[in-house]
C-alpha positions, 0 to 999 in steps of 0.5 A: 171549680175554675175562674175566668177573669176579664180585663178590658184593656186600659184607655187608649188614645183613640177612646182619650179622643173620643173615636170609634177605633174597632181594628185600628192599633191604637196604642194606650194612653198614659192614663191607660197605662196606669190603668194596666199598672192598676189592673195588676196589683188588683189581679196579684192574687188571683189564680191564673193558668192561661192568658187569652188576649186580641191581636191588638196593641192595646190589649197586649200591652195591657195584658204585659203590663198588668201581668208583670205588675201582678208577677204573673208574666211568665203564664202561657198565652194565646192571642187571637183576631178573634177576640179583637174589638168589634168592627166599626167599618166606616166609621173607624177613626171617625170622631163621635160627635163629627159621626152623629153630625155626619150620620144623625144622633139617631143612626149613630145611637142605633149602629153603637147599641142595637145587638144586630144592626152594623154599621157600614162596612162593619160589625153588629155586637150579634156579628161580634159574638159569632166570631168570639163564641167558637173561639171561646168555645175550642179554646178557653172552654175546655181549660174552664172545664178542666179546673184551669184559671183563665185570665183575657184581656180584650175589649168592650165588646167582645167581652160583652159577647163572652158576658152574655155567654157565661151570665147567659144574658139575653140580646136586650140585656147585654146592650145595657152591661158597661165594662170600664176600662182597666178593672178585672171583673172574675168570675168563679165557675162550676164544671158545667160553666155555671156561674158561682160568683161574680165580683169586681177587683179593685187594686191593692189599698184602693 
């Protein structure tokens, strides 16, 4: 048996702002980095072998906060574009509600949660998943199915595409998953990568 932890990175200054961020290196916020601070005392007893994270600041410094708080800063780790949030294309650096003035309330809603249609110049969640799945699959997988412990710190959206994976979630029931920023969710996996349990951690004495 193996668990896979996911962490979405903190609040950044972008999401305080209320922007469509996607690739753009935002930097975390204060309260993000408190976030970190919390996702760390919650991950201290948690077995890890491996750190996945993106290429982006937000979820590095998450990751590197959060795993010096839980003393685990010294575990091997991998970082990878392909785990970065989806693309929002054009609508990057866009505040949200200036977007839904610009664009339509009824555009904007469909590009943020349809599963395959992307914005201009950007990624659908399904487009997200196509490029997280065989990351996972080549990579964090095989340590999954060796009994290794798995800790990846990323971002709403990619998470998503491994949640849909591991809970084996259809197109229509991902839409509806939120992922909070900051609070690990682990997973307790068997050899084949079925899922044994699921709970979310809270930090110490909350």
């Amino acid at each position: 048996m193996a668990t896979l932890t996911l962490v979405r990175h903190g609040e950044s200054q972008w999401n305080l702002e209320n922007r469509f961020t996607g690739w753009v290196d935002v930097d975390l916020s204060p309260k993000g980095e408190l976030e970190a601070l919390n996702a760390g005392t919650a991950l201290a007893d948690v077995p890890a072998d491996a750190v996945f994270t993106s290429v982006l600041t937000r979820a590095i410094r998450t990751a590197d906060i959060a795993l010096r708080v839980a003393g685990k800063h010294d575990l091997p780790t991998k970082r990878d574009q392909a785990l970065n949030e989806r693309h929002y294309g054009d609508l990057q650096g866009l505040n949200k509600k200036e977007t839904a003035v610009k664009f339509g309330d009824e555009q904007v809603h469909q590009w943020r949660r349809s599963y395959d249609i992307a914005p201009p110049n950007g990624e659908s969640l399904k487009d997200t998943r196509e490029r997280v799945m065989p990351y996972f699959e080549a990579e964090i997988a095989p340590l999954l199915k060796a009994g290794k412990n798995v800790l990846v710190f990323a971002h709403g959206n990619s998470l998503r595409a491994l949640i849909m994976k591991i809970e084996q979630l259809t197109p229509e029931e991902i839409l509806k998953v939120e992922i909070p920023t900051g609070v690990p969710i682990q997973y307790e996996l068997d050899a084949d990568l079925s899922v044994r349990s699921k709970k979310v951690l809270t930090p110490h004495g909350a």
